[in-house]
C-alpha positions in Angstrom: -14.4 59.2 -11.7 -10.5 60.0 -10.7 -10.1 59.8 -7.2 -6.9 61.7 -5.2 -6.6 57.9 -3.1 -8.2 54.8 -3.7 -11.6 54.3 -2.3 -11.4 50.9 0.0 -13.8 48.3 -1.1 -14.8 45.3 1.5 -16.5 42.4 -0.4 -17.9 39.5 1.3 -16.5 36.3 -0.8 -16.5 32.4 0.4 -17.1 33.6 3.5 -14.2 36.1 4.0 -13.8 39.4 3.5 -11.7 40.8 0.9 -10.3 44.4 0.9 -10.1 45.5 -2.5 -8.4 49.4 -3.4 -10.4 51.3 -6.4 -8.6 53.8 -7.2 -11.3 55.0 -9.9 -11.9 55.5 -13.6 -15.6 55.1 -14.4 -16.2 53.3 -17.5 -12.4 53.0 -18.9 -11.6 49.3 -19.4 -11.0 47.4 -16.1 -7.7 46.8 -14.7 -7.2 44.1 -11.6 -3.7 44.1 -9.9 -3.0 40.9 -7.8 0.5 40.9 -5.5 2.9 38.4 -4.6 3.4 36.3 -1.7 3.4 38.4 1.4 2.8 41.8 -0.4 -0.8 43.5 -0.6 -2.9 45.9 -2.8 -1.2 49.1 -1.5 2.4 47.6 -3.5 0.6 48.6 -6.5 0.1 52.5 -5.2 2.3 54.1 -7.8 1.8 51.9 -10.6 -1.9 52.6 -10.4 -1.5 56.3 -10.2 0.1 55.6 -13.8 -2.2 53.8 -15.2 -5.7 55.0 -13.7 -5.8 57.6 -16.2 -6.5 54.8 -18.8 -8.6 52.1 -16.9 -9.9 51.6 -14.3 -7.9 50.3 -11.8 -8.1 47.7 -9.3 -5.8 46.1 -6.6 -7.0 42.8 -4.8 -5.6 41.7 -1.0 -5.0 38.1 -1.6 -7.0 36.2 1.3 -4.5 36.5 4.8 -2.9 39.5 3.2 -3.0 43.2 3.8 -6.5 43.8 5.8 -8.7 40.4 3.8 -9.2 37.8 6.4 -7.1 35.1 6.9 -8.6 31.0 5.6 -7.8 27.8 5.9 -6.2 27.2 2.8 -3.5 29.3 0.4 -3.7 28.1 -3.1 -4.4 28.9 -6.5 -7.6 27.0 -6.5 -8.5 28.6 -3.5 -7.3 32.1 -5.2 -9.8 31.0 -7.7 -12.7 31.4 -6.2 -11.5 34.5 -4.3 -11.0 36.5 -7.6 -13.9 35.2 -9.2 -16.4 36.2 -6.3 -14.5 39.9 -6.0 -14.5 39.9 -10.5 -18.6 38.7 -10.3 -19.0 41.2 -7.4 -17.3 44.1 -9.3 -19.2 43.5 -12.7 -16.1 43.2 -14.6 -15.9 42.4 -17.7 -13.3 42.2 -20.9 -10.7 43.2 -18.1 -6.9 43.6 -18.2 -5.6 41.3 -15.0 -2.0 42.2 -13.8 -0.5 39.4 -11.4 3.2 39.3 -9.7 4.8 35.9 -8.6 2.5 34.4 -6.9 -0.5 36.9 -8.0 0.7 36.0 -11.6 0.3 32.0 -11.2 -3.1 33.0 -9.8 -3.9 35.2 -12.7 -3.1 32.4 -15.5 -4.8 30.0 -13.3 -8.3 32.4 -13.3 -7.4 32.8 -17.3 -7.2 29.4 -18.0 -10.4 28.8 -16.4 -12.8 31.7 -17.5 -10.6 33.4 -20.7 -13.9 35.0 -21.7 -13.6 37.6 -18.9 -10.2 38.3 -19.5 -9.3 41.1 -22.4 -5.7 40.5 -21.7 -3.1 39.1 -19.2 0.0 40.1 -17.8 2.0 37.5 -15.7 5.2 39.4 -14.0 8.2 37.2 -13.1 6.6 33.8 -12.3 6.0 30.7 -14.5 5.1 27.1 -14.5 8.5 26.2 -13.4 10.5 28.2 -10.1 13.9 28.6 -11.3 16.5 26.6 -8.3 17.7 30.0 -7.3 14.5 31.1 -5.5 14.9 28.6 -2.9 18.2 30.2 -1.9 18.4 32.7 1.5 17.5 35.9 0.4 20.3 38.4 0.6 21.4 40.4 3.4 20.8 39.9 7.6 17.7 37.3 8.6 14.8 38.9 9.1 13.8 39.9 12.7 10.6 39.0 13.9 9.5 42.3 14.1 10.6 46.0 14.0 11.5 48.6 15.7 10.7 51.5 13.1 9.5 51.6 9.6 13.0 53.0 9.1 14.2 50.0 10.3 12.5 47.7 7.7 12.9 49.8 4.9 16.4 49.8 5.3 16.3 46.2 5.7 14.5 46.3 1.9 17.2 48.4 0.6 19.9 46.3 1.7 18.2 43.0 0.4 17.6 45.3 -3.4 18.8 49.0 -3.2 16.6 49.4 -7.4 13.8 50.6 -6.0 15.3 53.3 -3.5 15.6 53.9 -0.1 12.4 56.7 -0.3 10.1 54.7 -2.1 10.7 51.4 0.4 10.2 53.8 3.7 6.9 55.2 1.7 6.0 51.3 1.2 6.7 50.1 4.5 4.4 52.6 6.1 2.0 50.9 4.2 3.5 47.0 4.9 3.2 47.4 8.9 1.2 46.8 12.0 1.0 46.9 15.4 0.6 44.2 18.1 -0.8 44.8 21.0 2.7 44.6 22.5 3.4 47.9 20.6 5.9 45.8 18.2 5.4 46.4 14.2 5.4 43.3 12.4 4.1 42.7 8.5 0.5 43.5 8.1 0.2 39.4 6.2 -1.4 36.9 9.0 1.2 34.5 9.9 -1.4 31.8 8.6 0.0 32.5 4.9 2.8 30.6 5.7 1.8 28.0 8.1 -1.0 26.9 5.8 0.3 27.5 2.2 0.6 24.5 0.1 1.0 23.9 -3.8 -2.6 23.0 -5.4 -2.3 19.8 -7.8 -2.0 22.2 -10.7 0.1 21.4 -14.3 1.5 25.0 -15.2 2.4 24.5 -18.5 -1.3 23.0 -19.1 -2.8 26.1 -17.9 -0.5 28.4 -20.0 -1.5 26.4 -23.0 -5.2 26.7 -22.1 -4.8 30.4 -22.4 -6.3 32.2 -25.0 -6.2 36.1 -24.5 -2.9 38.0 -25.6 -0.6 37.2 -22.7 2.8 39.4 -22.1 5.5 37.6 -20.0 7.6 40.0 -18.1 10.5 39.2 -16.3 13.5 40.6 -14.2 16.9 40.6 -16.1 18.5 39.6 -12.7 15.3 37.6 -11.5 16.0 35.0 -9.1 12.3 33.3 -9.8 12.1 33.2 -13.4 14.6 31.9 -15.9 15.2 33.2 -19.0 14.3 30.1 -21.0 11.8 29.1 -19.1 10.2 32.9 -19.9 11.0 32.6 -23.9 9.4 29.2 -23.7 6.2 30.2 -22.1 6.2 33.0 -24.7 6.3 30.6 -27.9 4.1 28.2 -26.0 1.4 30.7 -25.2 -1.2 30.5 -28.5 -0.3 34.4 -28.2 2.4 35.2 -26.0 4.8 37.8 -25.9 7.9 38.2 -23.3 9.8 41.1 -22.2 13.1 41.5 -20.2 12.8 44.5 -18.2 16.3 45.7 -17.6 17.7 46.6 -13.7 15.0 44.8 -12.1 15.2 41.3 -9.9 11.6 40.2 -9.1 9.4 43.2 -7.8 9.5 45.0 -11.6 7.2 47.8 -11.0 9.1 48.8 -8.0 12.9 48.1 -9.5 12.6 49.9 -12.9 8.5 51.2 -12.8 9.9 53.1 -16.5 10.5 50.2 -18.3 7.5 48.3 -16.7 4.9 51.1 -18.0 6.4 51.4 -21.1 6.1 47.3 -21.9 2.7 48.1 -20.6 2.2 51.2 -22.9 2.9 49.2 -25.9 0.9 45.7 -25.2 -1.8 47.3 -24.0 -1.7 50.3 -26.6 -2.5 53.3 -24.1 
């Protein structure tokens, strides 16, 4: 099956509903994209236009994000359970799971606990330790609380990190926004996210260890998350890790330098 646009999936898990994109590919291997904090399935667009031709590919709205309800609790354990109802749901099996940032802590933390459906993982820029520079202010003006035009926030997005272009953030801030009832645009993630996130008692470098399928590490050269020997180490640690330094890119690597990503994808998953 290849689809023009992704057909929009609504599963019923732990009591929410999750929006999940499947953007087609019949009986190809099974791909499943998971976002960072704040983002949502539609971040992945064109990287998986690129690689629906090989798999089939998913893209998951994290609970409170994109249009998945919103809980009571924002965690990897609570991520947990999310993926593994959508993954049980779906029928996937032997897949290839894809996570940024905070997608990628939940991906080790679903392959640590059920390796047997996992094929192989990618974890982009996060790992069991946050490097000290991702608690500093993000660059550029503060944030308003909401918008005025998605030309507005896009060029807000460009002035934060100009790598990915001021096109492709208007394109991805059409997709990022919604509208009060007061007519103001504010990001489509429920404020909830934030008010109710907390760290689950979880020992990263335990769960890296406890996973078994081929792993490749990617990171940003200029990434404010994820330090360099923090990315080598959880290569070497990995029983079969690999890292990658993708070149112009900070933290958002398919959106910074998609090229380098795909091709670091081309060769560990041999498409």
């Amino acid at each position: 099956m290849n689809l023009l646009r992704p057909l929009d999936l609504h599963l019923r898990v732990n009591g929410l509903r999750l929006h999940v994109l499947d953007w087609g590919g019949g009986d190809r291997t099974p791909l499943l994209l998971l976002h960072g904090f704040t983002g949502h399935a539609h971040a992945w667009d064109t990287l998986s236009i690129a690689l629906q031709p090989h798999f089939h590919v998913y893209a998951l709205d994290a609970r409170g994000h994109g249009d998945s309800d919103p809980a009571d609790a924002y965690n990897a354990i609570a991520a947990f359970d999310d993926i593994s109802g959508v993954v049980d749901q779906l029928g996937l099996r032997a897949l290839v799971l894809v996570g940024l940032s905070m997608g990628g802590r939940n991906a080790m933390y679903f392959t640590s606990k059920r390796p047997g459906l996992v094929q192989k993982l990618v974890i982009v820029d996060i790992g069991p330790e946050l490097s000290p520079r991702a608690a500093a202010a993000p660059a550029g003006p503060p944030e308003p609380e909401s918008w005025d035009s998605i030309e507005q926030a896009a060029q807000h997005l460009y002035r934060a990190n100009p790598n990915p272009g001021i096109h492709y953030y208007r394109w991805v801030v059409s997709q990022s926004l919604r509208e009060r009832p007061d007519g103001a645009l504010v990001w489509a993630w429920h404020p909830s996210i934030k008010e109710r996130r907390s760290p689950a008692d979880v020992d990263w470098w335990t769960v890296l260890r406890a996973i078994t399928p081929p792993t490749l590490v990617l990171r940003g050269e200029g990434s404010p998350v994820l330090d360099r020997d923090v990315a080598e180490r959880m290569a070497k640690e990995l029983p079969r890790g690999r890292f990658v330094e993708i070149p112009r890119a900070v933290h958002t690597l398919h959106e910074d330098n998609p090229e380098a990503v795909l091709a670091a994808l081309k060769s560990f998953l041999a498409f």
